[in-house]
Kinemage of the C-alpha trace (Angstrom):
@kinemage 1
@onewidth
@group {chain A} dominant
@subgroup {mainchain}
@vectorlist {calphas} color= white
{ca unk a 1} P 2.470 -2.660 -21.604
{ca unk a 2} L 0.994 -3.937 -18.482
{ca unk a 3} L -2.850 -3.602 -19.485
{ca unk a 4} L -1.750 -5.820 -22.416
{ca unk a 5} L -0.210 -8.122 -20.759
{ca unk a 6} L -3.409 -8.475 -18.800
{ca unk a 7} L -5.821 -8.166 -21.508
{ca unk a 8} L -3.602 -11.143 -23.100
{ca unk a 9} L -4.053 -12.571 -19.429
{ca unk a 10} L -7.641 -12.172 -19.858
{ca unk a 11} L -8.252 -14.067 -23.003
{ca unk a 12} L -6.568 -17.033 -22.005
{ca unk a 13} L -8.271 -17.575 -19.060
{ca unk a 14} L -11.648 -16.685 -20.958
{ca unk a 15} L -14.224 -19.169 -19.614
{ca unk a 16} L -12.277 -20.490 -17.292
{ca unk a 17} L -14.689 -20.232 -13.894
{ca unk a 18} L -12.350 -21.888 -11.151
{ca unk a 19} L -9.998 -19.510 -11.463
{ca unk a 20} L -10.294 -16.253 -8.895
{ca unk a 21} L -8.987 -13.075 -10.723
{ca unk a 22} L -7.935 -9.755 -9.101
{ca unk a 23} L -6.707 -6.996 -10.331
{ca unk a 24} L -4.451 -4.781 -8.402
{ca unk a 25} L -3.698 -0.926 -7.989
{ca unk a 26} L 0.182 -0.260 -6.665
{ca unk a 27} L 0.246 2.381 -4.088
{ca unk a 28} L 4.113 2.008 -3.391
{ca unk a 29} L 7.138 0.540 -4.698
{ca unk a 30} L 10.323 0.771 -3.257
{ca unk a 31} L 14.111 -0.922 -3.309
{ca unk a 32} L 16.183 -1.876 -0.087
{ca unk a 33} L 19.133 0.398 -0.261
{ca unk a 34} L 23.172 -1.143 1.094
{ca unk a 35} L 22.705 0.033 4.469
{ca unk a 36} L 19.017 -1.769 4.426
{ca unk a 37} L 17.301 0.973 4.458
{ca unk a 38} L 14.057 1.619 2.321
{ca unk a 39} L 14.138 3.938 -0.796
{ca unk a 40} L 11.726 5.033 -3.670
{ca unk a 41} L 11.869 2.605 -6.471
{ca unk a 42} L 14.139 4.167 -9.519
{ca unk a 43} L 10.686 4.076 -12.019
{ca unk a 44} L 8.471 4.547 -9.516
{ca unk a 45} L 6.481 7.467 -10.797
{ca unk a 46} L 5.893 5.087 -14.401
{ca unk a 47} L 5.195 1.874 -12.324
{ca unk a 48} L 2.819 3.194 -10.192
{ca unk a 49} L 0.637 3.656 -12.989
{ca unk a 50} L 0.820 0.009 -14.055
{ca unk a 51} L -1.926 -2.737 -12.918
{ca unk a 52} L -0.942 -6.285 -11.229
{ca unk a 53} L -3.376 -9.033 -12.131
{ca unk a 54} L -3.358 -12.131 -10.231
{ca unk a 55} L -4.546 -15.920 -10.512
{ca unk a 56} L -4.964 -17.199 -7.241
{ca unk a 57} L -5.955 -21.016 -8.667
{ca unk a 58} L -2.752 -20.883 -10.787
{ca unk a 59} L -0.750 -18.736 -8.679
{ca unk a 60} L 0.303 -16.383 -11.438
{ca unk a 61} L 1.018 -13.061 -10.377
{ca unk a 62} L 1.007 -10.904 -14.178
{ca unk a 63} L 3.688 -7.675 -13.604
{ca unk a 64} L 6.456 -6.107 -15.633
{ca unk a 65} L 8.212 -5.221 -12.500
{ca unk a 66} L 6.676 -7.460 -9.372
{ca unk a 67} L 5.235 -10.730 -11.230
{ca unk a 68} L 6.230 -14.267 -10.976
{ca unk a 69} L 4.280 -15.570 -14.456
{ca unk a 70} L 7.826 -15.869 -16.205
{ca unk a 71} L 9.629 -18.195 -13.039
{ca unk a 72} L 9.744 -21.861 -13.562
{ca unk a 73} L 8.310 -22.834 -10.497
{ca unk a 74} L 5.248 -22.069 -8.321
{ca unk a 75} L 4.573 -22.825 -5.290
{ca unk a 76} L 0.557 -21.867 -3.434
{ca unk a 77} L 1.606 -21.548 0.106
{ca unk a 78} L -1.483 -20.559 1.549
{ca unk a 79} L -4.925 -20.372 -0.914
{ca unk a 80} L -6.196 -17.925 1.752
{ca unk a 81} L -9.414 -17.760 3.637
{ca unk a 82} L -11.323 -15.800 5.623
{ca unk a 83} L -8.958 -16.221 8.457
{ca unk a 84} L -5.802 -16.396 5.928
{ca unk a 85} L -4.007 -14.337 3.043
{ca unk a 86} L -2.956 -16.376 0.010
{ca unk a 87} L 0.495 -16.458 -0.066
{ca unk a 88} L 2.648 -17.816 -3.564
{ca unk a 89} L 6.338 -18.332 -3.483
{ca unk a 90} L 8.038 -18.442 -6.876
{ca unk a 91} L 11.012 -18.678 -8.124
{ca unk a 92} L 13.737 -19.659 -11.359
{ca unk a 93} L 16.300 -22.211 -12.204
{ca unk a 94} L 19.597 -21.842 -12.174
{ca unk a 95} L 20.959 -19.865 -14.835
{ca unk a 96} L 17.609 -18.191 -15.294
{ca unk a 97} L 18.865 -15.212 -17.763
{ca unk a 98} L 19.683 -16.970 -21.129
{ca unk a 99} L 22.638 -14.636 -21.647
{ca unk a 100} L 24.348 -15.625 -18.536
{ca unk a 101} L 24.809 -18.966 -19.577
{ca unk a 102} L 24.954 -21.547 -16.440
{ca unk a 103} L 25.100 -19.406 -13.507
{ca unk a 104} L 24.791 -20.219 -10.125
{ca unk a 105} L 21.810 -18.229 -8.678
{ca unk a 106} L 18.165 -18.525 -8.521
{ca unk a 107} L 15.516 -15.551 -8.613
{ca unk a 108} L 12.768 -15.355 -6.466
{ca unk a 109} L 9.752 -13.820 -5.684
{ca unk a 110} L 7.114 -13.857 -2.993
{ca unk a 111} L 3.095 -12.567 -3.032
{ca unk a 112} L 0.975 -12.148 -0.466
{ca unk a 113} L -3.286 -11.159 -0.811
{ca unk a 114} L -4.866 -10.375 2.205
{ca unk a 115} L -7.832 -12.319 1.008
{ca unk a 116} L -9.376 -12.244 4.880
{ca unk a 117} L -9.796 -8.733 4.822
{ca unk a 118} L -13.894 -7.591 4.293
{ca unk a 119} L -15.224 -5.944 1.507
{ca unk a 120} L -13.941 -6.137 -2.178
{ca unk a 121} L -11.015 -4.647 -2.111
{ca unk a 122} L -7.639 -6.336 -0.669
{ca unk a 123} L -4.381 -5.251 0.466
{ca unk a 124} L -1.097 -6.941 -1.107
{ca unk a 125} L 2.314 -6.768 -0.831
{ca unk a 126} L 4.747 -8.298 -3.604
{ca unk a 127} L 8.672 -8.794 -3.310
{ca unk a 128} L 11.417 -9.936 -5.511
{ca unk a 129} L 14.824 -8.936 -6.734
{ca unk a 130} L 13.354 -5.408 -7.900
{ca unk a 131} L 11.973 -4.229 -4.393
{ca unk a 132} L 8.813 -4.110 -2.749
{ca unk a 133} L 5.286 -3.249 -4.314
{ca unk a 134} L 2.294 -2.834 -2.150
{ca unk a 135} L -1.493 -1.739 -2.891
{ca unk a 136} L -4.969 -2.989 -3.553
{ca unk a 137} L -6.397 -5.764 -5.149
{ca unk a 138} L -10.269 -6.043 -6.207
């Protein structure tokens, strides 16, 4: 499901050539546990196996699990440099599963590239309501 989501990714932003793609590998996922402790995500084994694609001009990160593509609003905190990660906080309106009707909570999620390390390939970490995903990007 996830290389279709970013092979759909991939078509729409066909000829586009501001736009600075990676595409990530997930080395770890986990969940924060009551006592705020760290713990292995519940589908970890099945997730790790998934790929993370991200948009830095549009600030779209493309997950199942760890994206922000289906929040209402974006916000590029940091495009990143050689001296800075690119950092993307996102999050939803209220009421932001349809079923609920209006309630009164927001989700959230937050990216981070570490687009100032050398070489091609880039450490991440992503965090939401699921957990916490971390890997590499090229």
């Amino acid at each position: 499901m996830a290389v279709l989501k970013a092979a759909c990714f991939l078509l729409l932003f066909a000829g586009r050539g501001d736009a600075q793609i990676y595409y990530c590998a997930l080395t770890d996922v986990v969940t924060i546990t009551v006592d705020g402790s760290f713990a292995p995500f519940p589908l970890k084994d099945s997730v790790l196996k998934t790929q993370l694609v991200v948009d830095t001009d549009s600030g779209k990160v493309f997950h199942p699990f760890f994206g922000n593509s289906q929040y209402d609003f974006l916000t590029i905190l940091d495009h990143g440099s050689e001296i800075s990660a690119f950092k993307v906080v996102a999050n939803s309106k209220e009421s932001s599963r349809l079923e609920d009707g209006v309630a009164g909570f927001r989700n959230a999620a937050f990216f981070q590239l570490f687009t100032y390390e050398e070489g091609t390939k880039k450490p991440f970490m992503a965090i939401d309501a699921n957990g916490m995903a971390i890997g590499v990007c090229e």
